[in-house]
C-alpha positions as CSV (number, residue, x, y, z in Angstrom):
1,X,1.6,15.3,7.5
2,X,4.5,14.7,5.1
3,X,4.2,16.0,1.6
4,X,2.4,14.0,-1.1
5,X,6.1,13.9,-3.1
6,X,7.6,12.2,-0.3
7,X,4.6,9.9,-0.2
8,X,4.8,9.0,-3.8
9,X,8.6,8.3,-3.5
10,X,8.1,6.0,-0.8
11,X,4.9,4.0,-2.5
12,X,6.6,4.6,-5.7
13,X,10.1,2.8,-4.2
14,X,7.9,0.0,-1.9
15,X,5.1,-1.0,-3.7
16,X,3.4,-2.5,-6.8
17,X,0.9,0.0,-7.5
18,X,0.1,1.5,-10.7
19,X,2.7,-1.2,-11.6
20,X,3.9,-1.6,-15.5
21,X,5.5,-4.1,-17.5
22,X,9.4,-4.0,-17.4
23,X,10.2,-2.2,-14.2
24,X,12.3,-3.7,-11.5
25,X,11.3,-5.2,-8.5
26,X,10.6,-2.4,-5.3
27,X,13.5,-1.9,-3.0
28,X,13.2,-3.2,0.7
29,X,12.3,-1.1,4.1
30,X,16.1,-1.3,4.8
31,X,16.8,0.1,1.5
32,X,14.6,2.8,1.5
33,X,15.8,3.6,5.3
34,X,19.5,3.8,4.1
35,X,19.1,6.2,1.4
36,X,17.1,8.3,3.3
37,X,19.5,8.4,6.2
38,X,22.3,8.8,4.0
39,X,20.8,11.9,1.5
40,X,20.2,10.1,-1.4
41,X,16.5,9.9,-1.4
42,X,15.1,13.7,-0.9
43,X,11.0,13.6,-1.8
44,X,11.4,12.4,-5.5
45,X,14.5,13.4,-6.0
46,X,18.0,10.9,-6.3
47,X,21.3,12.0,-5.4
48,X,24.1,9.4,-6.0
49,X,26.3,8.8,-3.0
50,X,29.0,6.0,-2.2
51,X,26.7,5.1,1.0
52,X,24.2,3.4,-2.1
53,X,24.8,0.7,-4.5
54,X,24.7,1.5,-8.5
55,X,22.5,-0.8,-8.7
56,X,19.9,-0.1,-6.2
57,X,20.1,3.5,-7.3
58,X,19.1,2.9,-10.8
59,X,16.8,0.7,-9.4
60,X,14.9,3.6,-7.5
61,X,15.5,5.6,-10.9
62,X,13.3,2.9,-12.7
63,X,10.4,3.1,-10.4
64,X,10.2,6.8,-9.5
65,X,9.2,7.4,-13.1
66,X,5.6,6.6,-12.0
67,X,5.0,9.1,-9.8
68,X,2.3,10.6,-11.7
69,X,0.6,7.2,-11.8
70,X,1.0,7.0,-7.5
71,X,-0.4,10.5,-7.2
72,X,-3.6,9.6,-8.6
73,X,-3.8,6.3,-6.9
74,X,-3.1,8.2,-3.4
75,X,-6.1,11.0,-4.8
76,X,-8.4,7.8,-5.1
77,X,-7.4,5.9,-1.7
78,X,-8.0,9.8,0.2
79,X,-11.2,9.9,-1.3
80,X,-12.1,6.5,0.7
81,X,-10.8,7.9,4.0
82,X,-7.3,7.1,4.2
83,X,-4.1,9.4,4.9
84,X,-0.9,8.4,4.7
85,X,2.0,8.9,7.7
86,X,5.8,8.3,7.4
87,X,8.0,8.1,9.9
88,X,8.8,12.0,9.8
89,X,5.0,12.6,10.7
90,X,4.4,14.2,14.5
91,X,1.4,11.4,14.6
92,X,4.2,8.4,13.8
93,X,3.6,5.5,16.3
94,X,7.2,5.7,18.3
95,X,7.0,2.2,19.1
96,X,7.1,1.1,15.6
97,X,10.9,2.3,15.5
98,X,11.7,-0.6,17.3
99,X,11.8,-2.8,14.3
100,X,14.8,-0.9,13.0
101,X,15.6,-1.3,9.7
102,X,12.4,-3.0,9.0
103,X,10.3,-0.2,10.7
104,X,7.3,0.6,7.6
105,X,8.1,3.3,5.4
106,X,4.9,4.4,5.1
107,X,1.2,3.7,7.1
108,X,-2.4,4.5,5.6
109,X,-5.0,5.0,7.7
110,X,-8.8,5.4,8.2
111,X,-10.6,5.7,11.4
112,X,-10.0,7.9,14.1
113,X,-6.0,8.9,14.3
114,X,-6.1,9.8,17.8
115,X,-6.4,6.2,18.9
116,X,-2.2,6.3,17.8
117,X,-1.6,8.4,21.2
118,X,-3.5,5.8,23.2
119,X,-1.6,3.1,25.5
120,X,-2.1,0.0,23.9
121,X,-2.4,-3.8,24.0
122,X,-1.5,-6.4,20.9
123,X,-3.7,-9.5,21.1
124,X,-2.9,-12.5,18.9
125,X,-3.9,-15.9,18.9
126,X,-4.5,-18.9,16.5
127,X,-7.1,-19.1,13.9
128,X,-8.4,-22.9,14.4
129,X,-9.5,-22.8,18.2
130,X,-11.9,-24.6,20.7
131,X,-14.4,-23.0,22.3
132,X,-12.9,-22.6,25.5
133,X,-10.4,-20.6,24.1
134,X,-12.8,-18.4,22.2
135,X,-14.2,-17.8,25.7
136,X,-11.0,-16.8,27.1
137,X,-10.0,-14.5,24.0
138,X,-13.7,-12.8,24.5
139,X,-12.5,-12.5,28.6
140,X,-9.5,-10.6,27.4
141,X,-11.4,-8.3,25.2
142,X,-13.4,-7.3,27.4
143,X,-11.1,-6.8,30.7
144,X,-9.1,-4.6,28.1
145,X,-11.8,-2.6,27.6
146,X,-12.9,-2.4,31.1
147,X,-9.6,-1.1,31.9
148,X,-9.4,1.8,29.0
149,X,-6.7,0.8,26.7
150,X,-7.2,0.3,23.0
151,X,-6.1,-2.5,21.4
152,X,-4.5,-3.9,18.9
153,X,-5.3,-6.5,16.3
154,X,-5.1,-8.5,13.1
155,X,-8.9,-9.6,12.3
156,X,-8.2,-13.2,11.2
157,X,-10.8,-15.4,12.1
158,X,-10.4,-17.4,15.7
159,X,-8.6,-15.7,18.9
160,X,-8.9,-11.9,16.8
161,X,-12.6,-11.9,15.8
162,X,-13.5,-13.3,19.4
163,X,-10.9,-11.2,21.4
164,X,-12.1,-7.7,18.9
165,X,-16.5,-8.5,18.9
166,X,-15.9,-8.4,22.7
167,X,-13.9,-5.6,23.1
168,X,-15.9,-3.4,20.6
169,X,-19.2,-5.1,22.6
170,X,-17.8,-2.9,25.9
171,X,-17.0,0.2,23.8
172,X,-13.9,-0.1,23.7
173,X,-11.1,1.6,20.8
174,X,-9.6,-0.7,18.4
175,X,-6.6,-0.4,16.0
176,X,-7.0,-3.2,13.3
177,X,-3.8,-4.0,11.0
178,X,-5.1,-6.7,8.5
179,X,-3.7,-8.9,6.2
180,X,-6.2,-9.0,3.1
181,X,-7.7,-5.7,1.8
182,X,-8.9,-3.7,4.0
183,X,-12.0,-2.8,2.5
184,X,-13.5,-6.2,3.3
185,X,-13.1,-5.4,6.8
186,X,-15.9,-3.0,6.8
187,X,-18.7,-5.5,5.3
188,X,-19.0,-6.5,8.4
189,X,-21.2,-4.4,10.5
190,X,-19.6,-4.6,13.6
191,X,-16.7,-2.8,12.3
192,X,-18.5,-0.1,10.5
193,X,-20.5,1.0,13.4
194,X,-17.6,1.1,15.2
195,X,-15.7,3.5,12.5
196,X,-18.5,5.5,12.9
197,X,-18.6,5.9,16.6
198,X,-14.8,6.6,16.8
199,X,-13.7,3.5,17.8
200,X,-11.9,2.0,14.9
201,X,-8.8,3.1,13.3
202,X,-7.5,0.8,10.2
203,X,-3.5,0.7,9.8
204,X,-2.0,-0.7,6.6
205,X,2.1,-1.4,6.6
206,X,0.8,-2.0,2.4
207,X,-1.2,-0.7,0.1
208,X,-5.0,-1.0,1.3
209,X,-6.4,-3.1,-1.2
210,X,-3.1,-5.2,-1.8
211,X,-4.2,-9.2,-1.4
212,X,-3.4,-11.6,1.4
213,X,0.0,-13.4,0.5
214,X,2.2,-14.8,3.3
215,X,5.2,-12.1,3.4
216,X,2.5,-9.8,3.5
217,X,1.0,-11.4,6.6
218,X,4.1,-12.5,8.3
219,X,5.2,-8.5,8.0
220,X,2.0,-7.1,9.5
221,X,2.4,-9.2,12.7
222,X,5.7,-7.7,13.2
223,X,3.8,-4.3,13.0
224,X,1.0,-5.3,15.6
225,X,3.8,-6.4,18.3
226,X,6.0,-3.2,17.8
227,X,2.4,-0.5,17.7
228,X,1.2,-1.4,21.3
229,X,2.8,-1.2,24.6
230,X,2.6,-4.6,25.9
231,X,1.2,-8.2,23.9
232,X,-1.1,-11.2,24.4
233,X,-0.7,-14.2,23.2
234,X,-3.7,-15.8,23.5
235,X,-3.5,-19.5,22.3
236,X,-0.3,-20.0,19.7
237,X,0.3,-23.2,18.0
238,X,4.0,-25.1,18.8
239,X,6.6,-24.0,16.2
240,X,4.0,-23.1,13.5
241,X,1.9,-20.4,12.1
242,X,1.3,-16.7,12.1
243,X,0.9,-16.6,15.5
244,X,3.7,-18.3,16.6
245,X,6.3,-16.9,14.2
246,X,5.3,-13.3,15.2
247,X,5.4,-14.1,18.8
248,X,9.1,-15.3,18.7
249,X,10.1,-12.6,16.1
250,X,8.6,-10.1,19.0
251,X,10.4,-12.2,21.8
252,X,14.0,-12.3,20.1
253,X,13.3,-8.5,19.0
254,X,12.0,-7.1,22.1
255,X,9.8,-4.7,20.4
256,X,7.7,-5.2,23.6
257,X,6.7,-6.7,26.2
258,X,5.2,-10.4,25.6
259,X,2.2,-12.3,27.5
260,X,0.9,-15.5,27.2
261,X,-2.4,-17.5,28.7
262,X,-1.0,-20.3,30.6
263,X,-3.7,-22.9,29.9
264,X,-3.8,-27.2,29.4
265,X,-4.3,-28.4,26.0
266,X,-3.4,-28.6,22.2
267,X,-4.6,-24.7,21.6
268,X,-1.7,-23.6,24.2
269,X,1.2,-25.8,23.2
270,X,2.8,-23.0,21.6
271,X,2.5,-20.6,25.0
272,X,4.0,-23.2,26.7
273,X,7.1,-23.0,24.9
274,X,6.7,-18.6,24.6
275,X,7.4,-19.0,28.4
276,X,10.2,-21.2,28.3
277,X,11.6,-18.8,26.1
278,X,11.1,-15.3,27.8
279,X,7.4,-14.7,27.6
280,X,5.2,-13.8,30.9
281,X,2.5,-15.4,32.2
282,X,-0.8,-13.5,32.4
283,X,-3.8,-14.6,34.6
284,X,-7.2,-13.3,33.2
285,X,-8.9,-13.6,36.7
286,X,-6.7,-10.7,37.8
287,X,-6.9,-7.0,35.9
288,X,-4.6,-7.4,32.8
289,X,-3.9,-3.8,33.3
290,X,-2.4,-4.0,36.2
291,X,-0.7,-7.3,34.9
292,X,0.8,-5.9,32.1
293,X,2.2,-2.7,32.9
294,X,3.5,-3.3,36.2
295,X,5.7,-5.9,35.2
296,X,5.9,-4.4,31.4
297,X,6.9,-1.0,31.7
């Protein structure tokens, strides 16, 4: 794994932790990409180059100074089970390069790292659903674990938790990328048997105990669709929420390949337009393996 100075730059450079009074706000993925790309950002060291603006640059200046403080709050995080990977890590998810210039900068994780190398499934849905859907999200959970492949989830309440308590239910290996602090994830029982058997890896595009806000959100679900090698889409509201804002980022993006339930009534209006727009059907009473990557790639 990378060295703990190129960690600290890049939590140092992204992040509010061990935050002060008076320092600037943290530079943006895409700003943290460029000067890497362009040599101006070497572990915690600067170099000024015309590729980066003044400004940003003294910017970066400003927040590197608490390095020391970002050591010891990486110490403190390790000592709960988490690493941290950056994109120059061998264990890196490829997929996530994808997302360009909005790839994360940095990923901590807890669980079982091999589950990274597995081929993977996204699923996403809404969190106010019937229960028909429920039943349906619990149907793909489980044919995905059937088949082998790990999946790929958020943990919000609705299409996730059903989808995730079935798929765990059948053994199978889950990747969970939340949007609230992580450590409430593992109150729940469920989950913490499943970290112990193996079968859970936590991925955090933030700090692990940051708070839910909406950016914060909004990011992670471009970070589910770009981890996995193909996406379900559940039930997705029309034109609104999490669900459907990540499923149309992931359509215009391409980061992979998209699938939706085709299914009557208000939980599925938002599929219905996904496959209007470039999204595949999928038909749970067939193997979603097969489904998915035959047609996916």
């Amino acid at each position: 794994m990378a060295g703990m100075e190129a960690i600290c730059a890049r939590l140092c450079l992204l992040t509010r932790a061990a935050w002060r009074e008076g320092l600037p706000a943290p530079l943006t993925r895409p700003m943290v990409r460029r000067m890497l790309r362009v040599g101006a950002l070497s572990d915690l060291t600067l170099r000024r180059t015309s590729d980066v603006r003044e400004e940003h640059y003294a910017r970066a200046e400003a927040l590197l100074t608490r390095a020391t403080e970002i050591y010891h709050a990486v110490e403190a995080v390790r000592t709960q089970g988490y690493d941290v990977l950056l994109p120059e890590d061998t264990q890196w998810p490829v997929n996530l390069h994808a997302l360009g210039a909005q790839m994360p900068q940095f990923l901590f994780v807890r669980g079982n790292l091999a589950l990274l190398g597995r081929r993977a499934v996204a699923v996403a849905g809404s969190r106010e659903i019937e229960e028909k859907t429920a039943r349906l999200a619990a149907a793909c959970g489980e044919s995905l674990a059937r088949e082998g492949y790990a999946m790929v989830c958020g943990s919000a309440w609705g299409v996730d938790t059903a989808a995730q308590r079935a798929f765990l239910g059948h053994q199978g290996a889950l990747i969970l990328v939340p949007a609230f602090p992580a450590g409430e994830l593992l109150r729940q029982a469920y989950l913490r048997d499943a970290m112990a058997r193996g079968n859970l890896l936590l991925v955090c595009d933030t700090w692990p105990d940051e708070p839910f806000s909406a950016p914060k959100a909004l990011s992670r679900n471009h970070t589910i669709y770009a981890l996995d090698d193909a996406a379900v889409v559940v039930a997705a509201r029309a034109e609104k929420g999490g669900t459907w804002s990540g499923a149309s980022a992931c359509l215009r993006g391409g980061y992979t390949p998209l699938f939706v339930l085709h299914e009557p009534g208000e939980d599925f209006a938002g599929n219905r337009l996904l496959l209007a727009r470039g999204a595949r059907p999928l038909d749970l009473q067939e193997l979603v393996g097969a489904q998915l990557f035959a047609q996916g790639g």
